[in-house]
N, C-alpha and C positions, 0 to 999 in steps of 0.2 A: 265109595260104595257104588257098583252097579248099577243104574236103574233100566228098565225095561221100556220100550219106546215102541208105542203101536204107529203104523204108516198104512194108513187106510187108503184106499185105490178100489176104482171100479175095474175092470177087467181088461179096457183098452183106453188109448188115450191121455196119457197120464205124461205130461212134460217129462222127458227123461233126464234134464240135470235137477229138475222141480225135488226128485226124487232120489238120485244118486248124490247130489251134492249133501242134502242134510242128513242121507244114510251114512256117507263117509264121517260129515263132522260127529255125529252121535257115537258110533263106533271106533271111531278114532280118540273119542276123550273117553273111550272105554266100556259104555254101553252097550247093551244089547238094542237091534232094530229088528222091527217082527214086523214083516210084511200080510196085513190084514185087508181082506177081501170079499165083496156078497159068494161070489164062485172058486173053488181049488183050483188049482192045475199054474197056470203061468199068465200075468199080463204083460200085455203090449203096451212100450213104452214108446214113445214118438219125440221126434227132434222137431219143432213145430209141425208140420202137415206131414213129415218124412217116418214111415217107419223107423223107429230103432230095436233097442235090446230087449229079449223077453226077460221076467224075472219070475221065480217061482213063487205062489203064496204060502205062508206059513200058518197061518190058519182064517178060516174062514167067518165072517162077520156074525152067524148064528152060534158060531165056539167062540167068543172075544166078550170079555167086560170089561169097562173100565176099569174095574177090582186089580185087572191081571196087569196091570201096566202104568206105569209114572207120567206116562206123557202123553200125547197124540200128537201126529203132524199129516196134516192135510195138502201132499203135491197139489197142483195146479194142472194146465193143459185143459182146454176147452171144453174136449168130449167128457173128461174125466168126471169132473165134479157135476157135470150135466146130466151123466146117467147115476150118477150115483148116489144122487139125492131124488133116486126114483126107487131107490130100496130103503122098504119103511124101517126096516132092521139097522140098516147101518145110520141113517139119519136117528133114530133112538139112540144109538153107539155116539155118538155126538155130543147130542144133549145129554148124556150120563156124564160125559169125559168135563161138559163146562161146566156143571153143575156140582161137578166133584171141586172141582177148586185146582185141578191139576194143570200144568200147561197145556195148551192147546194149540199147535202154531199150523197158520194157514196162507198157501202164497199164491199169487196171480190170480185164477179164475175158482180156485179149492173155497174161497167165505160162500161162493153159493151151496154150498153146504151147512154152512153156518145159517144161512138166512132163511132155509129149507127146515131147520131144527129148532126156528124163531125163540134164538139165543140171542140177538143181538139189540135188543130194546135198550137203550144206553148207555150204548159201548159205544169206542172208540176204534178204527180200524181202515185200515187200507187195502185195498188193491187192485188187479187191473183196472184199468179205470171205466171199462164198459160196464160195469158191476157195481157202479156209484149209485144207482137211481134204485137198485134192487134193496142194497143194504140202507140208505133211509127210508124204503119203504117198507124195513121192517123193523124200521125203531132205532138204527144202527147212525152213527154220524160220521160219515166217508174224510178222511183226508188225503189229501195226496203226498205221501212222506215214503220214506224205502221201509222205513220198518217204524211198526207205532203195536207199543205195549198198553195193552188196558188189564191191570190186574190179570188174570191166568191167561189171555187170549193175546197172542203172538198175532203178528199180521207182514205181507210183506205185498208188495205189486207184479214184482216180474224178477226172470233170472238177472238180471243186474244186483239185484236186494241182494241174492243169497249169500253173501259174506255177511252180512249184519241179521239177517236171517236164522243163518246157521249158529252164528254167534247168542244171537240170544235164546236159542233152542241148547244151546250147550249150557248156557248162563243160567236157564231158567230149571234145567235139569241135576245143575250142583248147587245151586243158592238159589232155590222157589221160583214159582210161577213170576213175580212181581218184581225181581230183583233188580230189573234192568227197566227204564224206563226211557220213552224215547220223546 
């Protein structure tokens, strides 16, 4: 069966394999991915500091509930999850998605979103590692692993994880949030 996979993204900024690598795995085991955003029109996506590829949004963060979707995945890329936990609407979109009990998977610099949504009072979770002192200071207990499962919330550090990343975002989208444990 199908499921529907929201990929939330602020407008620029957004690690570009952060993004395209877990849009292929999702799509490729047959899913739909619905690129979700505060603005329409197209974000920029960047190869660390380098401009890359634009991608269209498909709808935008004031049209999106958690209701409409089985999953969330939260790209990474520094600017990304920095301006994007500056819109109250999308960090509410958040905390609806953990709160539902549905996966939630988030890589490199994307948990300050998570920490912004103060979802993370204890849980379990990793990544970039500049973003250690953030997520225990919001309740959250940092390790340093490529990918660590806490119940519905996915976590990974950097583009190296995303094989084990993309894995448990396929894993957790045909056998539950929890299935997979790290």
């Amino acid at each position: 069966m199908s499921k529907r996979v929201a990929f939330l993204v602020a407008s620029e900024g957004i690690e570009q394999v952060e993004l395209t690598d877990p849009w292929k795995a999702v799509t490729d085991a047959g899913h739909e991915a619905v690129l979700v955003s505060p603005e329409g029109g197209e974000v920029q996506m960047f190869n660390h500091l380098d401009k890359g590829d634009t991608k269209p949004v498909d709808v935008t963060v004031a049209d999106a509930k958690a209701d409409d979707f089985d999953a969330l995945v939260l790209p990474g890329g520094v600017a990304n999850p920095d301006n994007l936990r500056t819109h109250d609407d999308a960090v509410a979109l958040v905390r609806e998605f953990v709160a539902s009990g549905k996966p939630v998977a988030a890589i490199c610099h994307a948990p300050w979103t998570l920490v912004e949504a103060d979802v993370l009072k204890g849980r379990r979770l990793t990544s970039w590692p500049s973003l250690q002192t953030d997520i225990r200071n919001a309740g959250g207990q940092w390790v340093d692993e490529p990918l660590v499962v806490d119940e519905n919330l996915i976590t990974s550090r950097k583009p190296d994880d995303l094989p084990d990343f993309c894995g448990a975002v396929v894993e957790a989208l045909e056998h539950g949030a929890a299935a997979r444990s790290a």
